[in-house]
VOBA-300183 format. One record per residue (C-alpha): x, y, z. Coordinates in steps of 0.02 Angstrom, whole numbers, plus 50000, padded with zeros to 5 digits. Example, Ala and Ser with C-alpha at 12.3 -4.5 7.8 and 13.67 -1.06 7.14 Angstrom:
VOBA-300183
506154977550390
506844994750357
This chain:
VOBA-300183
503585353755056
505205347055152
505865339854987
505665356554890
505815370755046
507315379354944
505975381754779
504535386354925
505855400155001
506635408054845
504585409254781
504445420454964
505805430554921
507265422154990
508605426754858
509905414054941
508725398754976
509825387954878
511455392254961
511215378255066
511125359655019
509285351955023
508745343255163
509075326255086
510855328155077
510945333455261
510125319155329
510495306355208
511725295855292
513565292955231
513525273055234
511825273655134
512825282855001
514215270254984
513185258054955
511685266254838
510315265654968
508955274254978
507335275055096
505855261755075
504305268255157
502635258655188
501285266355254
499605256555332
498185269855245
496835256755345
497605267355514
497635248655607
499595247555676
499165228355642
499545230955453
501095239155492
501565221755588
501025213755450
502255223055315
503575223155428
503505202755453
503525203155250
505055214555217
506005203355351
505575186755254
506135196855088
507745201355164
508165187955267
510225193755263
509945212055304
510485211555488
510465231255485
508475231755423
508145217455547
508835228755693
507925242455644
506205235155632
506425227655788
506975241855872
505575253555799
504375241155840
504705241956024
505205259256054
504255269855910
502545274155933
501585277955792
500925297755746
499725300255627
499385285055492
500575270355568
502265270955429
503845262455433
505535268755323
507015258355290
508775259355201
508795246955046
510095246054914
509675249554726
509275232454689
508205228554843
506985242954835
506785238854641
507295222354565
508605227054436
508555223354267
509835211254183
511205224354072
510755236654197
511835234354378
């Protein structure tokens, strides 16, 4: 609902739900926009943090050069605890979170 809670308000009766930007633009951060990122999520549906570890070990090897995504997992590994299903979101760029297509950069 987060994504669409403009839609969900003006369907309530709010008349001036969309006077506001969405909630993406708000938190989307500036530097991610400069460069074209956008989030990555994984998400472990077994429940085991373990596979999280696992995934995490996996995007680092992928991205070797990404000193910003290597902070960040390292970080959230020792200071985030887990709610719910163990997930894990990331900034890529356009090319990283799908491999682009030769005519189309």
């Amino acid at each position: 609902m987060a994504n669409n809670i403009r839609t969900y308000a003006f369907q309530c009766g709010v008349k001036n739900a969309y006077d506001f930007s969405g909630i993406c633009a708000g938190l989307h951060p500036p530097a991610c926009s400069a460069k074209d990122a956008g989030p990555f999520r994984w998400v472990a549906l077994s429940g085991e943090a373990s596979d999280i570890a696992v995934t995490d070990d996996l995007v680092l090897e992928l991205f070797p050069e990404n000193r910003i995504l290597r902070r960040w997992i390292d970080l959230a590994r020792k200071r985030i605890k887990f709610q719910g299903l163990p997930a894990r979101i990331c900034w890529l760029g356009y090319g990283e979170r799908a491999p682009v297509r030769p005519g189309h950069e």
